[in-house]
C-alpha positions in Angstrom: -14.0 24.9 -3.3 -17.0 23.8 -4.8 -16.9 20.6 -7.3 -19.3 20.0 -9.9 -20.7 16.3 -10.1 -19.0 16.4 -13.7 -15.3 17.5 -12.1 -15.7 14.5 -9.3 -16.8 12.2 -12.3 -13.7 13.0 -14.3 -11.4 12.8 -11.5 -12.1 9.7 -9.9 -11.9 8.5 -13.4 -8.1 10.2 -13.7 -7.1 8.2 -10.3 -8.4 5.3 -11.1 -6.3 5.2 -14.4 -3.3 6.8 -12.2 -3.3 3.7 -10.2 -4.2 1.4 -12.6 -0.8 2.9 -14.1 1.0 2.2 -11.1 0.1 -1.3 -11.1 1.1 -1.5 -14.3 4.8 0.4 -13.3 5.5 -2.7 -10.9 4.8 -5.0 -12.8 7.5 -3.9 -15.9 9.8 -3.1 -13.1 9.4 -7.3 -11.9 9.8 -7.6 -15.5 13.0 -5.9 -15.7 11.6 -3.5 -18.4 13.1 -0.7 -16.7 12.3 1.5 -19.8 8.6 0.9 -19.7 8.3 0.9 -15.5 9.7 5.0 -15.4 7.3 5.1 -18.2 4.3 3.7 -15.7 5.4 5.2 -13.1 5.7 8.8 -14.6 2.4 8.2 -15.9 0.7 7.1 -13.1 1.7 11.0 -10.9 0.6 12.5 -14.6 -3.0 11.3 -14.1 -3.3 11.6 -10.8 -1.9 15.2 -11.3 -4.7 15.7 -14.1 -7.2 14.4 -11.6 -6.5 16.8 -9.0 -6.6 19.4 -12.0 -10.3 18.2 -12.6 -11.4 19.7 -9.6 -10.7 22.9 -10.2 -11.7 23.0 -13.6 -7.7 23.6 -15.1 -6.0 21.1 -17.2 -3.3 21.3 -20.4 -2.3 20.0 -23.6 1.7 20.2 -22.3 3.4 17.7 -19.5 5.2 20.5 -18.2 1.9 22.5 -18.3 0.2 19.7 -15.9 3.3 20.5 -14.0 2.8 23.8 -13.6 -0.5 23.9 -12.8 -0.7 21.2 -10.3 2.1 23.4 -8.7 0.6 26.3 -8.8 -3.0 25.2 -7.4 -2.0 22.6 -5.3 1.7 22.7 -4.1 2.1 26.2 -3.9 -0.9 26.7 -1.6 -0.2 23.8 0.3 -3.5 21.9 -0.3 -0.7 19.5 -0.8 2.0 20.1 1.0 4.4 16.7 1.2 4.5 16.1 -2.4 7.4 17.8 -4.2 7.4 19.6 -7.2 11.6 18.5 -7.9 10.6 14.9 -7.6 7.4 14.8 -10.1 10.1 17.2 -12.7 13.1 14.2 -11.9 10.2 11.5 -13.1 9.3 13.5 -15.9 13.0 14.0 -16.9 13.7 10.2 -16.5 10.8 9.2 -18.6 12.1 12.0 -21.2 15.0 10.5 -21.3 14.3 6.8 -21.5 11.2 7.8 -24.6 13.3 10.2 -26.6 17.1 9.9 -26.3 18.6 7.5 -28.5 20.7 5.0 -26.5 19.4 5.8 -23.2 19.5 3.3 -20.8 17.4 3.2 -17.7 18.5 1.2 -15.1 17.4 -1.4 -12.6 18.2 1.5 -9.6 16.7 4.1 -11.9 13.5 2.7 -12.1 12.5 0.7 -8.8 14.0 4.4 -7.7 11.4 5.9 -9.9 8.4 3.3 -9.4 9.4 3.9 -5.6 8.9 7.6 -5.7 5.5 7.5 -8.3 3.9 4.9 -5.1 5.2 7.9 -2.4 3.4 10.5 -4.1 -0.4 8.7 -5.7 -0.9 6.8 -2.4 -0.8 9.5 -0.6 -2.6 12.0 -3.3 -5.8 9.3 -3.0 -6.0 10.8 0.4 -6.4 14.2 -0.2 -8.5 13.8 -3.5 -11.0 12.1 -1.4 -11.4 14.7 1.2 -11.6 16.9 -2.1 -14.5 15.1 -3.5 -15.9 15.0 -0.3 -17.0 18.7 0.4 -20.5 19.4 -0.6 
């Protein structure tokens, strides 16, 4: 797959913010904002999804939409084949939950759980995006 200068451009940019993100996950999780850390941490596998997306020239206005995508181009056809599509959609539930329900309550479990999970799928997704950028 061939990637324009301007697609490597915009997604190291996405990874760097999807780490960045990350970061930022641990440290509300030391904080005990368990609210804001499933926040990060759902945050931090959106960008790097988006990132991925970049390459290939695909992205969308909808959550579930990055979703979908990044499981049909990259999941699907193994180009990625340990992360899994039924944890990223468990994040993205959790951080649903915790931004939109009244009286939700994210706990401390819930999100080192989640911040634990968002660090098992970007470390290893920095990997594969720079063999990606690699190819000529």
């Amino acid at each position: 797959m061939a990637v324009t200068p301007e697609q490597k451009g915009l997604a190291k940019h996405r990874f760097e913010r999807s780490e960045t993100t990350l970061n930022e996950a641990k440290d509300e999780l030391s904080r005990k904002n368990y609210r804001l850390a499933v926040n990060c941490a759902y945050y931090s596998v959106f960008y790097a999804m988006r990132a991925f997306l970049a390459t290939v020239g695909k992205d969308s206005s909808k959550h579930s939409g990055v979703l979908s995508l990044f499981n049909q181009w990259f999941i699907k056809t193994k180009i990625i084949p340990e992360i899994s599509f039924k944890k990223i959609q468990t994040l993205m539930d959790l951080r649903h939950e915790g931004d939109y329900q009244d009286f939700a309550v994210i706990n401390m479990d819930e999100a080192g759980g989640a911040v634990e999970t968002a660090g098992k799928i970007v470390v290893p997704l920095r990997k594969e995006l720079s063999k990606i950028l690699a190819q000529e």
